[in-house]
N, C-alpha and C positions, 0 to 999 in steps of 0.2 A: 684729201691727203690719203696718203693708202695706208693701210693699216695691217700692224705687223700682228703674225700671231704667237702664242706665248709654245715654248717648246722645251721639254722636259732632257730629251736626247744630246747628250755634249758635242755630238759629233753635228748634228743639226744647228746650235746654236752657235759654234765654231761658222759653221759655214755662212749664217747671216749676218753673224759679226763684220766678215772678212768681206760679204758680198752686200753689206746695208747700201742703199741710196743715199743721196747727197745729207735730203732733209734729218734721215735718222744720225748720220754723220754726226752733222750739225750739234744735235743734240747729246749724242757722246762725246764731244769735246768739252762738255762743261766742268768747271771746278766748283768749289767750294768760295764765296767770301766770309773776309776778316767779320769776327764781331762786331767792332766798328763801324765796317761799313755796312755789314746788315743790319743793324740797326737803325742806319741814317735812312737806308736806301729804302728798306723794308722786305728786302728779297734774301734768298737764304743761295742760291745758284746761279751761274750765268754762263750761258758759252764762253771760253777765251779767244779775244780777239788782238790782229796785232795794236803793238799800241799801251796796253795792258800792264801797268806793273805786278808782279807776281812773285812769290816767296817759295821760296824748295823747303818742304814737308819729311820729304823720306829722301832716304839715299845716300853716295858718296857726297853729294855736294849739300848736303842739309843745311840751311839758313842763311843760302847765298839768293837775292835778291835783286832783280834787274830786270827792264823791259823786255812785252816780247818784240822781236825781232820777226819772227814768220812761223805761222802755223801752216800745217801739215795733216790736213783731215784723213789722204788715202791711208799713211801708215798710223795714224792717232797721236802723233808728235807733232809737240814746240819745240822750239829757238829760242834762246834769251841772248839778251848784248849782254857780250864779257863770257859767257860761260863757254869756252873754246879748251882743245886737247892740243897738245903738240905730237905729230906724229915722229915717225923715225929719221922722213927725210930732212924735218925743220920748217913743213908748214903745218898752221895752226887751224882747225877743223871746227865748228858750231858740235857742241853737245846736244843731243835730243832729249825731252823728258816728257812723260809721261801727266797730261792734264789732271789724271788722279792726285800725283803726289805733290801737287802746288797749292796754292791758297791767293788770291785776287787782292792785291794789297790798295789796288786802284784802278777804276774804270776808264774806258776814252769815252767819252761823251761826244767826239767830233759828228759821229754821225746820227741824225736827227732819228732816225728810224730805231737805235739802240734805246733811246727816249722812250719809244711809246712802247715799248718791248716793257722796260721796267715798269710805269705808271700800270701797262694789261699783268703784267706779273703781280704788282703791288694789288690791287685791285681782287686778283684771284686768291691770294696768300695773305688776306687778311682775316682778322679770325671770328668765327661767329657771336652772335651778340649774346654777350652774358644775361641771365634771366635777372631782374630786378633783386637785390635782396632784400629783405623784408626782416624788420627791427624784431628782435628776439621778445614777445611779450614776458613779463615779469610775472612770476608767480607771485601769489598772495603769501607773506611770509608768516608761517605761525607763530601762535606765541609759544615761546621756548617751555617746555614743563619738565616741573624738576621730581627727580627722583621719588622722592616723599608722597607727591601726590599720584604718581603711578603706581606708588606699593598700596596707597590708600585704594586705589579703584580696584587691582588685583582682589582685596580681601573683600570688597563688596560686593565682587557678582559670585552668584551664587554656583554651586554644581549643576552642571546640567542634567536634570533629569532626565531618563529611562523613559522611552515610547512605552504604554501600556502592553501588554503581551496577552494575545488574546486568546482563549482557553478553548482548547478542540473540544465540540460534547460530542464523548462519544454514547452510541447508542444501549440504553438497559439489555443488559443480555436475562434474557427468562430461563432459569435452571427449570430444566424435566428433572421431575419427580419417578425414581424408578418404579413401575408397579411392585406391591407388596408379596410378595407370596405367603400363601396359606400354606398353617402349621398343618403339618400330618400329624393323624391320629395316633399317641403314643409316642412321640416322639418330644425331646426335649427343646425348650428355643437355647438355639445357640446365639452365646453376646458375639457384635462384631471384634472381629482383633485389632485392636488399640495398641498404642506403645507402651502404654500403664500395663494392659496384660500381660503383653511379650515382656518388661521386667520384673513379672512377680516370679516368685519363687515355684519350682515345677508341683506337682500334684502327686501324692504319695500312689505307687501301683493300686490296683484292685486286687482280691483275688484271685478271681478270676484270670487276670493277663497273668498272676505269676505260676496256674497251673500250668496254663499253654506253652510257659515258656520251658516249663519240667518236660512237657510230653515230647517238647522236640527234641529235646536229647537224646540220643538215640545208644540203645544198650546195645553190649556187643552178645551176638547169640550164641548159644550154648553149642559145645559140637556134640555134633549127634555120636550115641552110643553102637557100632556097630555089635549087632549079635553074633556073638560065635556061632550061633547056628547057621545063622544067615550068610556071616561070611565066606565059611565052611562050602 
């Protein structure tokens, strides 16, 4: 069988639509069947053939119902008996429709070969085998505990203790001892300065610091006496 390839372009698809061979034909002429009879049949689609009872779906003539009469694969239309136009001059003309908008109210079964078409369909369109189910096992059901006795276990455990926390040692540090220095001869030891010292009260002058502080004051000198001789 040749095999078509799939094509994205509308203008390409147009063209094989209009240009398909017999068999893809074929296969575009199918409709849809009634629920009823795919159920019975076990097939969900089937070419329309003449013979066929069928049911109008869409269109002006919606739910009008009648054999086909003759199909028409070049242009993609059927024929139904009764469904006829009156033209202008007074004769009456077959209506064309479209195998999409019909529905398959009943099959012809005259020909033997349409038979084994459904059985290979039936066959193909049946649906894979369900896995076993398997009985839901029952949990074990607990016994029911009441209030009372969950507030009683609350108060019996205990706080959780604290992991031990374990103590860095750090290393004895050795204070240096500053060397001492020797007292000079004549000289007084001075105490180190403490806070106790810095808040005693100051130390009364020496004499001594209060002549020095006389000598720096400084007198204003006398102006000199010029001699009249000298000036002269």
């Amino acid at each position: 069988m040749q095999e078509t390839k799939r094509v994205k372009n509308p203008g390409k698809q147009r063209k094989m639509h209009f240009n398909a061979p017999a068999h893809i034909r074929h296969k575009l002429m199918a409709a849809p069947l009634s629920s009823e009879l795919a159920s019975s049949r076990g097939v969900k689609t089937l070419p329309v053939r003449k013979g066929d009872t069928v049911r109008i779906q869409r269109g002006d003539n919606k739910g009008f119902e009648g054999k086909v009469s003759r199909v028409d694969p070049k242009h993609y239309r059927i024929y139904l008996e009764g469904l006829t136009r009156e033209k202008v001059d007074g004769t009456n003309i077959f209506l064309s429709v479209h195998p999409s908008k019909i529905q398959i109210r009943n099959l012809n079964l005259d020909d033997k070969r349409r038979k084994e078409i459904l059985e290979r369909k039936k066959e193909i369109e049946k649906p894979t085998k369900e896995k076993p189910k398997t009985k839901p096992t029952k949990k074990a059901e607990k016994p029911q505990e009441t209030i009372e006795a969950k507030v009683e276990e609350v108060k019996e455990e205990k706080p959780m203790e604290a992991p031990p926390v374990e103590k860095k040692v750090t290393p004895e540090v050795v204070e240096e001892q500053a060397p001492v220095k020797e007292k000079a001869p004549g000289k007084k030891a001075t105490k180190p300065k403490t806070a106790a010292n810095r808040t005693a009260a100051p130390k009364e002058k020496a004499p001594a610091e209060e002549t020095a502080e006389k000598k720096t004051v400084a007198k204003p000198r006398a102006k000199r006496k010029i001699s009249e001789e000298g000036g002269q």
